[in-house]
KOLKOLZA-768584 format. One record per residue (C-alpha): residue in three letters; x, y, z; residue number from 1. Coordinates in Angstrom, 2 decimals. Layout:
<pts>
+---------+---------+---------+---------+-----+
: residuo :       X :       Y :       Z : num :
+---------+---------+---------+---------+-----+
:     ALA :       X :       Y :       Z : NUM :
...
+---------+---------+---------+---------+-----+
</pts>
This chain:
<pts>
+---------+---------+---------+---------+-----+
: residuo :       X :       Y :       Z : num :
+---------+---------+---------+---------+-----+
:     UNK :   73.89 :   85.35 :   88.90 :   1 :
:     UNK :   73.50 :   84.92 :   92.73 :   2 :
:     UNK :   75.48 :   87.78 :   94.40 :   3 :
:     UNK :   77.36 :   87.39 :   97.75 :   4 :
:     UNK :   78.98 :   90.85 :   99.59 :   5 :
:     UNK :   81.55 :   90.15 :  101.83 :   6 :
:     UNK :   81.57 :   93.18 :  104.02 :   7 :
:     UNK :   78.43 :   94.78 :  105.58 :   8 :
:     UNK :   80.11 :   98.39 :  106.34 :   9 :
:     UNK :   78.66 :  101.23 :  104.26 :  10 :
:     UNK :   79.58 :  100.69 :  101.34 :  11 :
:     UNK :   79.53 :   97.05 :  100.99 :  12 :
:     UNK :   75.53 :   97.32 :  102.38 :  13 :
:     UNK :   74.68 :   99.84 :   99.52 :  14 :
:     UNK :   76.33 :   97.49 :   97.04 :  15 :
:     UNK :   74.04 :   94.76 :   98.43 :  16 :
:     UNK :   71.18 :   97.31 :   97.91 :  17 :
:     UNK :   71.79 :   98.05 :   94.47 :  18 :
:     UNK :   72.35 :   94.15 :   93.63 :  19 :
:     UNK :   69.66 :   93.49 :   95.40 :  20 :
:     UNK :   67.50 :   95.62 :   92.90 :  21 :
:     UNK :   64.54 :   93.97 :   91.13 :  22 :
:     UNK :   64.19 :   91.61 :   93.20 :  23 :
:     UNK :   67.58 :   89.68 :   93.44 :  24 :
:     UNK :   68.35 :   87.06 :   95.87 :  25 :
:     UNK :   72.01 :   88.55 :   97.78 :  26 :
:     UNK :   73.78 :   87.59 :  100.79 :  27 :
:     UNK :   75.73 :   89.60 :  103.18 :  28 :
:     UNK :   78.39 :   88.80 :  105.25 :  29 :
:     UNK :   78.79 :   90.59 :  108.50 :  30 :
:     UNK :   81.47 :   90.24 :  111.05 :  31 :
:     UNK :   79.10 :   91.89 :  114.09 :  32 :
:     UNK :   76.22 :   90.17 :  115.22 :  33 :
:     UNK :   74.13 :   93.25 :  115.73 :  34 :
:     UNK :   74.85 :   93.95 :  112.03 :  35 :
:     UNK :   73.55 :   90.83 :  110.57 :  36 :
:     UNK :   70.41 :   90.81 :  113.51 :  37 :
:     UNK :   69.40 :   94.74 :  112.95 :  38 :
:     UNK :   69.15 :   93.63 :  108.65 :  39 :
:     UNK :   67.51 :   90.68 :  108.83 :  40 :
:     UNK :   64.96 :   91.68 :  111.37 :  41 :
:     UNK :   64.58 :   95.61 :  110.48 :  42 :
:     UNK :   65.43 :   95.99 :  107.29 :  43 :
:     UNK :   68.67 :   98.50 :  108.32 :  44 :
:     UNK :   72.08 :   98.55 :  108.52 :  45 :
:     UNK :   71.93 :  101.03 :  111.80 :  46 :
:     UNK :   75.57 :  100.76 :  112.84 :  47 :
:     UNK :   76.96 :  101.88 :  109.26 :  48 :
:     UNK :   74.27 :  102.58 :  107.12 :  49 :
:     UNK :   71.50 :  104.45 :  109.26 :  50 :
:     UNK :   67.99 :  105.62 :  107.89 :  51 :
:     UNK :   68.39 :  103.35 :  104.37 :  52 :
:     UNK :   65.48 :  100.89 :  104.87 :  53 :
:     UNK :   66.82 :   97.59 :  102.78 :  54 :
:     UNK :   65.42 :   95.44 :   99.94 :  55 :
:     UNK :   63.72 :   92.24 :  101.47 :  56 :
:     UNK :   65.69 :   90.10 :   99.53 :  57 :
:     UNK :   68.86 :   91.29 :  101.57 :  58 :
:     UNK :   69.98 :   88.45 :  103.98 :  59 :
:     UNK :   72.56 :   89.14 :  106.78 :  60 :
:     UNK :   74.86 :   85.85 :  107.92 :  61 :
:     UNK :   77.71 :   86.22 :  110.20 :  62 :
:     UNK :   79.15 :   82.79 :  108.71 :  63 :
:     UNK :   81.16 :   82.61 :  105.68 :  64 :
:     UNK :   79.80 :   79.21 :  104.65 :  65 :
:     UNK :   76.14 :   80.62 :  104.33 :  66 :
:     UNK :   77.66 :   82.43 :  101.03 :  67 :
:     UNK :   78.63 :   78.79 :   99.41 :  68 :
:     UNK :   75.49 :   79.01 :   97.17 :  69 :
:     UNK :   76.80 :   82.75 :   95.54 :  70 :
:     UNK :   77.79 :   82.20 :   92.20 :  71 :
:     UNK :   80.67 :   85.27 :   92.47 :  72 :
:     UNK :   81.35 :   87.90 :   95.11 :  73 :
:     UNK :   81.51 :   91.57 :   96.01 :  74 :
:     UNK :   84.48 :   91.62 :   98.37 :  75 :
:     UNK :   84.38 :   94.85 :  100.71 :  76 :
:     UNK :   86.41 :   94.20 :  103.62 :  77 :
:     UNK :   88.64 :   96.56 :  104.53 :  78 :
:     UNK :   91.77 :   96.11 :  102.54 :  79 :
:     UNK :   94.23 :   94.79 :  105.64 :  80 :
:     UNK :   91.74 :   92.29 :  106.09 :  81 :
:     UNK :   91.48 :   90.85 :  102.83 :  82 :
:     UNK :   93.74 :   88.34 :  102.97 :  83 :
:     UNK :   92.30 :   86.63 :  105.66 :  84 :
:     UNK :   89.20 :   86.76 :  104.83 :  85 :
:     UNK :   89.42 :   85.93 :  100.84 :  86 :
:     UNK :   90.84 :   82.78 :  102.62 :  87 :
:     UNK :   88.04 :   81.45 :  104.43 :  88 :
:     UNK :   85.36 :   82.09 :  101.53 :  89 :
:     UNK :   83.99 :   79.14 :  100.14 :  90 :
:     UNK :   84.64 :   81.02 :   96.39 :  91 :
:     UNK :   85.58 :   77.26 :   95.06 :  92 :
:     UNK :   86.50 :   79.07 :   91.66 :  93 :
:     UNK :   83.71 :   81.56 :   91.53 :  94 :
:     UNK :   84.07 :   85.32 :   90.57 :  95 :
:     UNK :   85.44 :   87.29 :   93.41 :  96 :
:     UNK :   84.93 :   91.49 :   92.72 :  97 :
:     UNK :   87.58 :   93.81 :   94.99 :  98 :
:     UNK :   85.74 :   96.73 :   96.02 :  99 :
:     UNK :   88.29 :   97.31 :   99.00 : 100 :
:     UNK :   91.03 :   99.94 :   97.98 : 101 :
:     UNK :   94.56 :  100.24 :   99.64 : 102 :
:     UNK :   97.78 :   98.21 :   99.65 : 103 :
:     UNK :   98.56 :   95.42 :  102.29 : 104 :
:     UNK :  100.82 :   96.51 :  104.76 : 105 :
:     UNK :  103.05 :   93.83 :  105.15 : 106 :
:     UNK :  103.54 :   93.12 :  101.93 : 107 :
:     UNK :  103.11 :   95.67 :   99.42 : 108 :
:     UNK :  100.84 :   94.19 :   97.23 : 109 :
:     UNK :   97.55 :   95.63 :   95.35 : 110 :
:     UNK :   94.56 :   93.61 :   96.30 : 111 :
:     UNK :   94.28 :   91.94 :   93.02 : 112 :
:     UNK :   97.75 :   90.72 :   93.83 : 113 :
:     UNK :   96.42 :   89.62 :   97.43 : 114 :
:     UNK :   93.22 :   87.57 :   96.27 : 115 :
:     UNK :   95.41 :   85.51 :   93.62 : 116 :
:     UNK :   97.59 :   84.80 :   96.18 : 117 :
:     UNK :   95.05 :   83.04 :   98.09 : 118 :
:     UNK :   92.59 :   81.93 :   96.05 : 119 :
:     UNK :   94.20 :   81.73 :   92.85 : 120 :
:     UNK :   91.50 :   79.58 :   91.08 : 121 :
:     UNK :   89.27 :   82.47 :   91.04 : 122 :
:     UNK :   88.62 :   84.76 :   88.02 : 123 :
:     UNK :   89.23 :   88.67 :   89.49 : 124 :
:     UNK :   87.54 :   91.80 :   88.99 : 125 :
:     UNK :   87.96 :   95.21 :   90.60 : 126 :
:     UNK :   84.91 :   97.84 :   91.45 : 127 :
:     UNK :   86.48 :  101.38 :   92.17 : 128 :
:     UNK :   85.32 :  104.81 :   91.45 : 129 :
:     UNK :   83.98 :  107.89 :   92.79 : 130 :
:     UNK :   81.66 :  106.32 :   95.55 : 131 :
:     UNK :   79.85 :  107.75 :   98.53 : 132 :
:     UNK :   78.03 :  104.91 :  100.07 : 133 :
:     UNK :   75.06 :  106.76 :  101.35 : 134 :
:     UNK :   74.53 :  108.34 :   97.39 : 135 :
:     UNK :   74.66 :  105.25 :   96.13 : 136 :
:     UNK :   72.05 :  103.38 :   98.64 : 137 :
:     UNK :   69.53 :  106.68 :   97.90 : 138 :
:     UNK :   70.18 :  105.85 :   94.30 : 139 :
:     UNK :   71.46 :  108.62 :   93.08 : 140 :
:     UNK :   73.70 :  108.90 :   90.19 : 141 :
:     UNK :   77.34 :  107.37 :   90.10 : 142 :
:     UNK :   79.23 :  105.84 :   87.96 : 143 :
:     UNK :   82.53 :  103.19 :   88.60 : 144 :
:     UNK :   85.06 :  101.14 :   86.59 : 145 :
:     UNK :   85.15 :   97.61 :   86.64 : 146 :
:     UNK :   88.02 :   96.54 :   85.78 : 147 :
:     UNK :   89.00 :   92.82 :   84.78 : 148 :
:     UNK :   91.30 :   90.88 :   83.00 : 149 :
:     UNK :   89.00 :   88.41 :   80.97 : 150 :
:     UNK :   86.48 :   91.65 :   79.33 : 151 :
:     UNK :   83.86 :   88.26 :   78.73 : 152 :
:     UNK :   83.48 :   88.42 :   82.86 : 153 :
:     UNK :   83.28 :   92.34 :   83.21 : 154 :
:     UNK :   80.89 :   92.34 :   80.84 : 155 :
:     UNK :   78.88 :   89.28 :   82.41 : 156 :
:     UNK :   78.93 :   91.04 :   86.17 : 157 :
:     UNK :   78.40 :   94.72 :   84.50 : 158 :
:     UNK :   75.17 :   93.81 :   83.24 : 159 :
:     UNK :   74.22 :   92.12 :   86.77 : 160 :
:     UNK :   74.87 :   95.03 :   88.80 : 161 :
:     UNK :   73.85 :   98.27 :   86.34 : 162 :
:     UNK :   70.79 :  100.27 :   87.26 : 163 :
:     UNK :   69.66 :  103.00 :   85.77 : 164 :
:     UNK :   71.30 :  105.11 :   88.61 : 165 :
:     UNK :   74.43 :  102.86 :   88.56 : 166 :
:     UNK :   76.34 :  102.86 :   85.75 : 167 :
:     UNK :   79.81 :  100.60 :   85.45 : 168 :
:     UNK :   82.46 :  101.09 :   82.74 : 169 :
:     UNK :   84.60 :   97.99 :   81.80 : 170 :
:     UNK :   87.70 :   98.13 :   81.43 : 171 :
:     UNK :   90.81 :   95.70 :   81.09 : 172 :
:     UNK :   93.46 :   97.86 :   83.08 : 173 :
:     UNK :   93.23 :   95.70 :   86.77 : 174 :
:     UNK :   96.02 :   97.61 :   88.40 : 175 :
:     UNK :   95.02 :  101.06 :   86.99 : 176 :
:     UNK :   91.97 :  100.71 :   88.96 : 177 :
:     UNK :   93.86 :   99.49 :   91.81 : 178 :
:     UNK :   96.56 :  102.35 :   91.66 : 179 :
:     UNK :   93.87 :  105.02 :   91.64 : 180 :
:     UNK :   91.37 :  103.98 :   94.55 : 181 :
:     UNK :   94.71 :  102.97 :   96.88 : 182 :
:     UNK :   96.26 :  106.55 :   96.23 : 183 :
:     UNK :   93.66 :  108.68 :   96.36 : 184 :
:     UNK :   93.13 :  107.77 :   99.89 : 185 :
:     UNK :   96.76 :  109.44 :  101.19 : 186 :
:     UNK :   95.73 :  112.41 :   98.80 : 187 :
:     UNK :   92.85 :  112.37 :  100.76 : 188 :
:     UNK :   94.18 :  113.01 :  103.86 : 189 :
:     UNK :   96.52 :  115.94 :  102.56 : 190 :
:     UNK :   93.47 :  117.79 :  101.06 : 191 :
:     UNK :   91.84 :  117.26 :  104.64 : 192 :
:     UNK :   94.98 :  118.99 :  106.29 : 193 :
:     UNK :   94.21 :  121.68 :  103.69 : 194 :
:     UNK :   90.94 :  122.60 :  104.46 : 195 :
:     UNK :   91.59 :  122.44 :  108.46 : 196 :
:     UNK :   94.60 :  124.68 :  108.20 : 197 :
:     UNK :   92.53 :  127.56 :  106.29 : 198 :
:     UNK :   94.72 :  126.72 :  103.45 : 199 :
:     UNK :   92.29 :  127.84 :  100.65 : 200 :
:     UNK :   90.74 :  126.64 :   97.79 : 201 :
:     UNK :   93.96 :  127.43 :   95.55 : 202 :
:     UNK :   95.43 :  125.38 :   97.76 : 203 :
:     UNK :   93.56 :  122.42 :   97.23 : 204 :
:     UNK :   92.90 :  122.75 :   93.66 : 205 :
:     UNK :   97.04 :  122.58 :   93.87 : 206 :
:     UNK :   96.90 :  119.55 :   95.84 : 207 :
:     UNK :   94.67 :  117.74 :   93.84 : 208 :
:     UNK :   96.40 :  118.93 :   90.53 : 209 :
:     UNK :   99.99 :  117.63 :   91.88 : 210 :
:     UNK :   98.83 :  114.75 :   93.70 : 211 :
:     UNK :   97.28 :  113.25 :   90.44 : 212 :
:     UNK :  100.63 :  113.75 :   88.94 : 213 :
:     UNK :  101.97 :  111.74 :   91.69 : 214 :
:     UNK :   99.30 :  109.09 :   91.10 : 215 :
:     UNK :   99.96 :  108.79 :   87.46 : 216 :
:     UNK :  103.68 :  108.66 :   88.13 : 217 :
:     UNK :  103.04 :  105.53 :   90.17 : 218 :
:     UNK :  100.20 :  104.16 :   88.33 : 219 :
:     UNK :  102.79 :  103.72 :   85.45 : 220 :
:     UNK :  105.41 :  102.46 :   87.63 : 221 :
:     UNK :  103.11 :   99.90 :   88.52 : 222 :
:     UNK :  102.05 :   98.87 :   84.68 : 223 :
:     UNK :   98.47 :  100.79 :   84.87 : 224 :
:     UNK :   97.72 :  103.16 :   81.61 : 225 :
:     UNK :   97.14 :  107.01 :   82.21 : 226 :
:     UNK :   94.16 :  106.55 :   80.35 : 227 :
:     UNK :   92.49 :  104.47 :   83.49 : 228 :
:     UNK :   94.19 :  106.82 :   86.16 : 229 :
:     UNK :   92.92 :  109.85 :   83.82 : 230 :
:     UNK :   89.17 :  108.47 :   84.62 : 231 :
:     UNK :   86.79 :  107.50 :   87.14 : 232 :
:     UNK :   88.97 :  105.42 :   89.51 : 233 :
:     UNK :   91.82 :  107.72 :   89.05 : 234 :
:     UNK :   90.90 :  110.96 :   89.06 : 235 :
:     UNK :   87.00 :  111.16 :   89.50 : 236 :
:     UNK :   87.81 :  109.45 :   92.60 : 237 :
:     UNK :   90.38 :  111.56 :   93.75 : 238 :
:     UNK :   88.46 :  114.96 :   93.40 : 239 :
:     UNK :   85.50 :  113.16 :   95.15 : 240 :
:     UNK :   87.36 :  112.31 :   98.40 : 241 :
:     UNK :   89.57 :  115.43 :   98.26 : 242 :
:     UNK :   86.17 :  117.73 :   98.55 : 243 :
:     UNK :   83.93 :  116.63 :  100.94 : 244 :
:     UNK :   83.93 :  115.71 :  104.61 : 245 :
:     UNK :   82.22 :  112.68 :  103.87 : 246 :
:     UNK :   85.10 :  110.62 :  103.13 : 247 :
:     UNK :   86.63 :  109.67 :  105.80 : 248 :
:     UNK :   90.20 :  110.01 :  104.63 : 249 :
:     UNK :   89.68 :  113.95 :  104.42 : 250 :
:     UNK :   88.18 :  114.28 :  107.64 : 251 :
:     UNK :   90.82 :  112.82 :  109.23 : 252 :
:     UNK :   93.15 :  115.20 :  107.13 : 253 :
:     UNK :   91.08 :  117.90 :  108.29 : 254 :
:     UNK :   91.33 :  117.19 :  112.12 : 255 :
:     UNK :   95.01 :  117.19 :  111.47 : 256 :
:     UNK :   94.94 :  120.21 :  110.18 : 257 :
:     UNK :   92.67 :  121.56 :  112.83 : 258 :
:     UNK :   95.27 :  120.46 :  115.69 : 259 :
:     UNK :   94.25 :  116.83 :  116.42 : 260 :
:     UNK :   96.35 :  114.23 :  117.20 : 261 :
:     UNK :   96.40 :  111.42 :  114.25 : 262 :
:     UNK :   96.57 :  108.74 :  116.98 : 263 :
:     UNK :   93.45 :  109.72 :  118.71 : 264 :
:     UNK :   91.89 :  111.17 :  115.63 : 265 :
:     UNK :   92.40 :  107.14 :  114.10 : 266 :
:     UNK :   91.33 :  105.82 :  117.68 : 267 :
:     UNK :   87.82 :  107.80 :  117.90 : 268 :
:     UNK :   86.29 :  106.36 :  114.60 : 269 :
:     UNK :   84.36 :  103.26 :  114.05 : 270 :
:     UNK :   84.92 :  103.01 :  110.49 : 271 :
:     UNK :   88.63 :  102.29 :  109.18 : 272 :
:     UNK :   90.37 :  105.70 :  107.00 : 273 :
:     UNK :   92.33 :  103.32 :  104.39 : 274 :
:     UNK :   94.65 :  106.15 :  103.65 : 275 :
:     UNK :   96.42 :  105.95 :  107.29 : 276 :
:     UNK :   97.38 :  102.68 :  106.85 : 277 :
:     UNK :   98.14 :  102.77 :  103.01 : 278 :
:     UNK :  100.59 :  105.98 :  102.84 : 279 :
:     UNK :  103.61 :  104.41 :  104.72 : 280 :
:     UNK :  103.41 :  101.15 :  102.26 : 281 :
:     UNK :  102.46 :  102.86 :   99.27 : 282 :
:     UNK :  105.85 :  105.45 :  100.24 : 283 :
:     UNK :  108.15 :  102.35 :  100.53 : 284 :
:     UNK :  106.89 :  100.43 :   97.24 : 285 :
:     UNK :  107.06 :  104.23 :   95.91 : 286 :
:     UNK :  110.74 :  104.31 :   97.02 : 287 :
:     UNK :  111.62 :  101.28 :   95.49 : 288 :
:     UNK :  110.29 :  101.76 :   92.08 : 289 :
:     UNK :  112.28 :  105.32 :   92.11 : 290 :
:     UNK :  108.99 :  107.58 :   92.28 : 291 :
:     UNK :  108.78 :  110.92 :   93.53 : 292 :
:     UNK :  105.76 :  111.53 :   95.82 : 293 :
:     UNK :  106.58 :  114.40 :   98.23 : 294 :
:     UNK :  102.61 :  114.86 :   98.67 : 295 :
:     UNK :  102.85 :  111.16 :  100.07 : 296 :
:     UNK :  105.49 :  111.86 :  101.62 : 297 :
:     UNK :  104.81 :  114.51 :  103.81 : 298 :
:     UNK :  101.12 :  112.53 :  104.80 : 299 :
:     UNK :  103.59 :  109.94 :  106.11 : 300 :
:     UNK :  105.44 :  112.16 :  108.22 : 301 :
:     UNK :  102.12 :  113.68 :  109.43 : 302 :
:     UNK :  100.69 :  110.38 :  110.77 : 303 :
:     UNK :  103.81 :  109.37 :  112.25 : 304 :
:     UNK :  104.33 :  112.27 :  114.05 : 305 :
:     UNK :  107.75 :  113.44 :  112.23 : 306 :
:     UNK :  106.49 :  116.74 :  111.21 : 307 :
:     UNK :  103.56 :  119.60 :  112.00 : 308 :
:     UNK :  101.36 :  120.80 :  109.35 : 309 :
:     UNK :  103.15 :  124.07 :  109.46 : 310 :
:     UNK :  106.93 :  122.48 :  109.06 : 311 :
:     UNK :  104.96 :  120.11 :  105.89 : 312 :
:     UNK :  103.46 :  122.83 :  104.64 : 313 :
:     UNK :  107.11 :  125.28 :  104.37 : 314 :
:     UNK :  108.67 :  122.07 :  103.06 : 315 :
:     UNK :  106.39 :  121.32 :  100.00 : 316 :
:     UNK :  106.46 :  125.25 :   98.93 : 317 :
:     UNK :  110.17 :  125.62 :   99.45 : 318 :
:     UNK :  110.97 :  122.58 :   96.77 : 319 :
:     UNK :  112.77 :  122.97 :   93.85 : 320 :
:     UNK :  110.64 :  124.47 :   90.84 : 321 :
:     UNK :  110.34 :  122.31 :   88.06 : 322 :
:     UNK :  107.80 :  121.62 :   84.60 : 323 :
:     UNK :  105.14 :  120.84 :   85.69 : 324 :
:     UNK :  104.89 :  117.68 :   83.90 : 325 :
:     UNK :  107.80 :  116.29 :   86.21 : 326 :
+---------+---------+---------+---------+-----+
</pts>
C-alpha cells in the first residue's frame, strides 16, 4: 500500500517517517516551499521537525496532484483546514486516515463528518492517541487507536503502518476517537493555566479527573462508547497533553496562566494550538446537546477575554457540590 501524508508539520513528517520504515515508497504534501525543498534535498524537516534526519524514500511535493499514485492517505492538516484541502486531493475513492483532531468552526462537525462531506466516496479512518511528534520520529514507544467503520480496512492500514515501536489498536468507535483527540485539546489549555498559576499538582490531577468526566459526558452525547474515551484517544491522550509543555495546547494554557495575553500568546507561534479554536465550537455543540462542561467553559471565557484566571479559578471552586459521577 503506497502511503500519501497530507500535512508536513510535525506530526504529519514523523508519520511519513514511520510509514516510510523498511523501505516504503511515501509522499508528502507540503504547503511551504522551503518545507518540501529542505526534505527532498537534506533529508530534514527544519521548520517543524528539526535534527530528525529522514528516510530516503520520503518525497516532499508542494502539489496535491503528485499524491494521485497513493493508494490511501494520512490526512494531517490542521483541522480548520481540512475541508479545503480533503477537497482538492485526488483520493478518487481511496482510503483517507484523519490524524487532525478538533471540530470545524463553522460548522460543528467532527472531521469524519467533514471528509464525508466532501469526498464521500472515500472509505474513512481516524489515527488519534497519545502522540508527541518528536517521540514518535526517534522511535520510541507509542501506541494509537485507529478507528474505522469497515474493521476489514483498519485492519488492512494497521498492519501497513505498525512497527515494532508503533503499535495501533483497531477499533470500530469513529466518533469516540474523534470526541477524545478534539476535547482533550481545551483540557489542555486549562491544565496549562494550572501549572502557570502555581496551582499545584492536586490541582491538575483535579482537572484532568473532571475534565475526562466532561469528555465522556460529551463523547456519549455524541454516540462514542466510554469504553473508547476510557482508552488511548480518550484518556491516554488527555493525561499526555495535560503534563508536559510539549503540547502546544498546555503551553499556551500555561502562558495564560503566567499573565500573557491569549491574542499575542496565539499570534507568536508558528504551529496552530487546536484547542483555541476548538473550545468555543465544541461549547456551542456542547450547549445544544444539553452537556455540562464548566471546565470548557471557563477555557472559552479565558481566550475571549471574558474572565482572568483568578475570577475562573473562584468560579469553578465555588460551584455547587455534587457526586462525582455527575
Amino acid at each position: 500500500m503506497r502511503i500519501g501524508i497530507v500535512g508536513a508539520g510535525a506530526w504529519g513528517t514523523a508519520l511519513a517517517q514511520v510509514a516510510a520504515s523498511g523501505g516504503q515508497s511515501v509522499t508528502i504534501w507540503a504547503r511551504e516551499p522551503e518545507v518540501v525543498e529542505t526534505i527532498n534535498r537534506d533529508r530534514e524537516n527544519r521548520l517543524f521537525l528539526n535534527g530528525v534526519t529522514l528516510a530516503p524514500t520520503i518525497r516532499a511535493t508542494a502539489d496535491l496532484a503528485d499524491l494521485a499514485d497513493r493508494d490511501a492517505f494520512l490526512i494531517v492538516t490542521p483541522a480548520q483546514h481540512l475541508r479545503a484541502t480533503v477537497a482538492g486531493l485526488p483520493a478518487a475513492g481511496r482510503p483517507l486516515v484523519l490524524c487532525a483532531k478538533g471540530i470545524e468552526e463553522g460548522t460543528g462537525l467532527l472531521m469524519h463528518e467533514v471528509a464525508r462531506a466532501v469526498q464521500p466516496g472515500s472509505p474513512l479512518a481516524i489515527l488519534s492517541g497519545p502522540t508527541f511528534a518528536h517521540e514518535v520520529a526517534a522511535g520510541l514507544p507509542t501506541a494509537v487507536t485507529l478507528a474505522a467503520d469497515d474493521p476489514a480496512l483498519g485492519e488492512t492500514l494497521a498492519a501497513r503502518i505498525a512497527r515494532p515501536h508503533f503499535r495501533p489498536y483497531c477499533s470500530d468507535d469513529v466518533a469516540g476517537a474523534e470526541v477524545g483527540g478534539a476535547v482533550k485539546n481545551v483540557l489542555a489549555i486549562a491544565c496549562g493555566v494550572v501549572e502557570g498559576k502555581r496551582l499545584g499538582l492536586n490541582a491538575r490531577a483535579a482537572m484532568i479527573s473532571r475534565g475526562f468526566a466532561e469528555m465522556t459526558r460529551f463523547g456519549l452525547a455524541k454516540g462514542a462508547r466510554a469504553e473508547t474515551l476510557a482508552g488511548l484517544a480518550g484518556l491516554g491522550d488527555l493525561v499526555l497533553t495535560c503534563s508536559s509543555v510539549s503540547s502546544r495546547n498546555f503551553s499556551l494554557g500555561k502562558g495564560i496562566g503566567e499573565g500573557g495575553r491569549p491574542a499575542d500568546l496565539l499570534a507568536d507561534r508558528r504551529t496552530v494550538a487546536e484547542g483555541a479554536f476548538t473550545a468555543p465550537v465544541l461549547m456551542r455543540v456542547a450547549d445544544s446537546l444539553g452537556v455540562d462542561m464548566p471546565i470548557v467553559a471557563a477555557v472559552c471565557a479565558l481566550l475571549a477575554g471574558l474572565a482572568s484566571v483568578d475570577e475562573v479559578v473562584e468560579g469553578l471552586l465555588s460551584r455547587p457540590l455534587r457526586p462525582e459521577g455527575v
